[in-house]
C-alpha positions in Angstrom: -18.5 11.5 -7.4 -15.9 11.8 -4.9 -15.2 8.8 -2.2 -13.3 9.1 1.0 -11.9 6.9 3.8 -10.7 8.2 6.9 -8.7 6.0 8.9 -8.1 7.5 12.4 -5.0 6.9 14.5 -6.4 4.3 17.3 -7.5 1.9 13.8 -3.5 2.2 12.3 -2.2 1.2 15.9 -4.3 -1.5 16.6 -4.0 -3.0 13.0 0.0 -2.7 13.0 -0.6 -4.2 16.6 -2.2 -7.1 14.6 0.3 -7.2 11.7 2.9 -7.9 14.4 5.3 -10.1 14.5 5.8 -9.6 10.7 8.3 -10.7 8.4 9.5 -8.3 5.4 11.3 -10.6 2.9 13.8 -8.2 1.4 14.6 -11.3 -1.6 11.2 -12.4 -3.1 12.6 -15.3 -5.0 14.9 -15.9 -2.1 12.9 -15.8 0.9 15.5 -17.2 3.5 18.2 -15.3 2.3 17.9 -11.2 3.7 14.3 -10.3 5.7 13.4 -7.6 8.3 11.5 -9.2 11.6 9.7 -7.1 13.3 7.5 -7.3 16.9 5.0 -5.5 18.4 5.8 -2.0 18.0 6.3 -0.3 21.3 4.9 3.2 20.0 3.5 4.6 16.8 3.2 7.7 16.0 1.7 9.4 12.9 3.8 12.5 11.5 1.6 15.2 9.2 3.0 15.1 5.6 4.9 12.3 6.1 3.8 8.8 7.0 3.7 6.4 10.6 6.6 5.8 12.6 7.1 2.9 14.1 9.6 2.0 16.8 9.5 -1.7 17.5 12.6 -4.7 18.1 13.5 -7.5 16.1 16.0 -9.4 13.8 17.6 -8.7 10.3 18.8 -11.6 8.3 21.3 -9.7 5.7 24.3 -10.4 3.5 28.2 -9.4 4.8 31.0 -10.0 2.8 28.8 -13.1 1.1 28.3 -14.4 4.5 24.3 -14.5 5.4 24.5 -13.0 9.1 21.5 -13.1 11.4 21.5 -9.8 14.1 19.2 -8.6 16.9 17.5 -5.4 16.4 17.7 -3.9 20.0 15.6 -0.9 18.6 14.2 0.4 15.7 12.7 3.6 14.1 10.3 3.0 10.5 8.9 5.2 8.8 5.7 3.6 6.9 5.0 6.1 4.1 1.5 5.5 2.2 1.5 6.7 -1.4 -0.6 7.1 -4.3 0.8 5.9 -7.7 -0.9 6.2 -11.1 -4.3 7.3 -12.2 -7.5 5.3 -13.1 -7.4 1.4 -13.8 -3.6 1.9 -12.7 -4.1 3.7 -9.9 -2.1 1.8 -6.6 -1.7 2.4 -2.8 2.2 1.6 -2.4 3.6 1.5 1.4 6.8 2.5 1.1 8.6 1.4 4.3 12.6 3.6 5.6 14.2 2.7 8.6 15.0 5.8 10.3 17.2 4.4 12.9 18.7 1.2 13.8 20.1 -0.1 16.8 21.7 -3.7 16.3 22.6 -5.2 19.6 26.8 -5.6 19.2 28.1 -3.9 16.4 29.1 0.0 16.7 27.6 3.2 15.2 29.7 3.2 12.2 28.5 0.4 10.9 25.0 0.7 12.1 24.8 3.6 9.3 25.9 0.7 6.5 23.5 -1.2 7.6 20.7 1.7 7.4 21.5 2.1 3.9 21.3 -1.3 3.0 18.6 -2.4 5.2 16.5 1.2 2.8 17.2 -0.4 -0.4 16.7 -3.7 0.1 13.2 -2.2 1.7 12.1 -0.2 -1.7 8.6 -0.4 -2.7 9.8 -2.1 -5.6 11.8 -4.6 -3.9 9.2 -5.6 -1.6 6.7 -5.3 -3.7 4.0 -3.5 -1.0 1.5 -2.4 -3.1 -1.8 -2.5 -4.0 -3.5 -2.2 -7.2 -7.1 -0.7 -6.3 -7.5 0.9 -9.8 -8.7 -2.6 -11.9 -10.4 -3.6 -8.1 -12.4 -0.6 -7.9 -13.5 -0.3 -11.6 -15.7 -2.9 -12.1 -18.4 -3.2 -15.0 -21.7 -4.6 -13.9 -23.7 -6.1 -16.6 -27.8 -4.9 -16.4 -30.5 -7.1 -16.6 -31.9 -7.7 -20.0 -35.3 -6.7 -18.9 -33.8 -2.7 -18.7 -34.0 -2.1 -22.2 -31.7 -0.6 -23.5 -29.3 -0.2 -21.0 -26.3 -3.1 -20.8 -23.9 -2.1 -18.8 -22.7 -0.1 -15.7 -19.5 0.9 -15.4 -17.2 2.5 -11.8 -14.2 3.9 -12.7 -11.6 5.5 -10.6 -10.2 9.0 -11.6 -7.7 11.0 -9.4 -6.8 10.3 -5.9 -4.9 11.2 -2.9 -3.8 10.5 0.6 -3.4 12.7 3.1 -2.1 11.9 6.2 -2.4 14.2 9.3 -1.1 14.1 13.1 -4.5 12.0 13.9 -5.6 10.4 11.1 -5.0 9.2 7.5 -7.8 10.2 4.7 -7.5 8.2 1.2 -10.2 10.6 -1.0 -10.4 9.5 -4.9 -12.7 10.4 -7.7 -15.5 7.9 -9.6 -17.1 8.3 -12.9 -20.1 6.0 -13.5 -21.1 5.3 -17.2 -24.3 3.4 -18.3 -23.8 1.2 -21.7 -26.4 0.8 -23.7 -26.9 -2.0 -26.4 -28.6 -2.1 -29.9 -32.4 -1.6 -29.6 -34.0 -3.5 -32.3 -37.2 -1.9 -32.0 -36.3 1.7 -31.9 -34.3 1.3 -35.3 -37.3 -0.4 -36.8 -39.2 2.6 -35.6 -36.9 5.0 -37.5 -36.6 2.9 -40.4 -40.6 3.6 -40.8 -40.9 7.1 -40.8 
């Protein structure tokens, strides 16, 4: 069986319209110490192949020369990358999010390129920890009333999947196996014990 969601481009900008103003801690066990703030984006854009840019303002809390320096973000470019990691119970949407371009109000273009590099790995999936494990969510085993002898059990689980994202819309399409368990059926094995 094969599932798909289609998410079209007027649903991603009015939820990232929603999301907004967000903070990305970039230190999970040190919240206040390096984040992303971002407001309403000003325009998004979705690119074929590659993910949902995002041009928006804000602030950057980040670490220079062990000094923790809040700047203004006069404009910046995100890219918002959705991904597909594992398979089956381990399978997990991860958002991977790049800043393409920053524009911090004060300093010059030289530095403005540290800062991109920093500001990228301080915003790795695994640092910030976007990700969603659908996998175990979307496998679920149902138990069967008694009275359906001998059937116990029914059983999702998700195989394969994928994301596509196009210039108007973003399609999530995965695979599900279903699987009936069946328990012990004292009366049939008396049956067979008979003849």
């Amino acid at each position: 069986m094969q599932l798909s969601a289609v998410i079209g481009r007027a649903e991603i900008v009015a939820l990232l319209r929603r999301a907004a103003p967000l903070r990305i801690i970039m230190t999970p066990d040190e919240p206040d110490r390096r984040w992303l703030e971002i407001e309403q984006p000003s325009s998004v854009e979705l690119v074929a192949g590659r993910g949902v840019r995002v041009v928006t303002r804000g602030r950057l809390k980040l670490d220079v020369a062990d000094v923790s320096l809040p700047v203004r973000i006069k404009e910046a470019s995100l890219m918002l990358t959705p991904k597909i990691a594992g398979t089956g119970e381990d399978s997990r949407l991860v958002l991977a999010v790049a800043a393409e371009r920053v524009d911090v109000a004060y300093l010059p273009g030289i530095v403005e390129d540290a800062l991109l590099s920093k500001i990228n790995t301080a915003l790795a999936p695994l640092e910030t920890r976007l990700a969603w494990r659908f996998g175990k969510k979307l496998s679920p085993t149902l138990r069967i009333p008694p009275r359906l002898e001998p059937l116990d059990t029914f059983r999702f689980s998700v195989g394969q999947a994928e994301i596509v994202i196009g210039a108007d819309e973003i399609t999530v399409t995965g695979e599900m196996a279903t699987e009936l368990g069946r328990r012990y059926w004292a009366s049939s094995a008396m049956s067979t014990r008979r003849s």
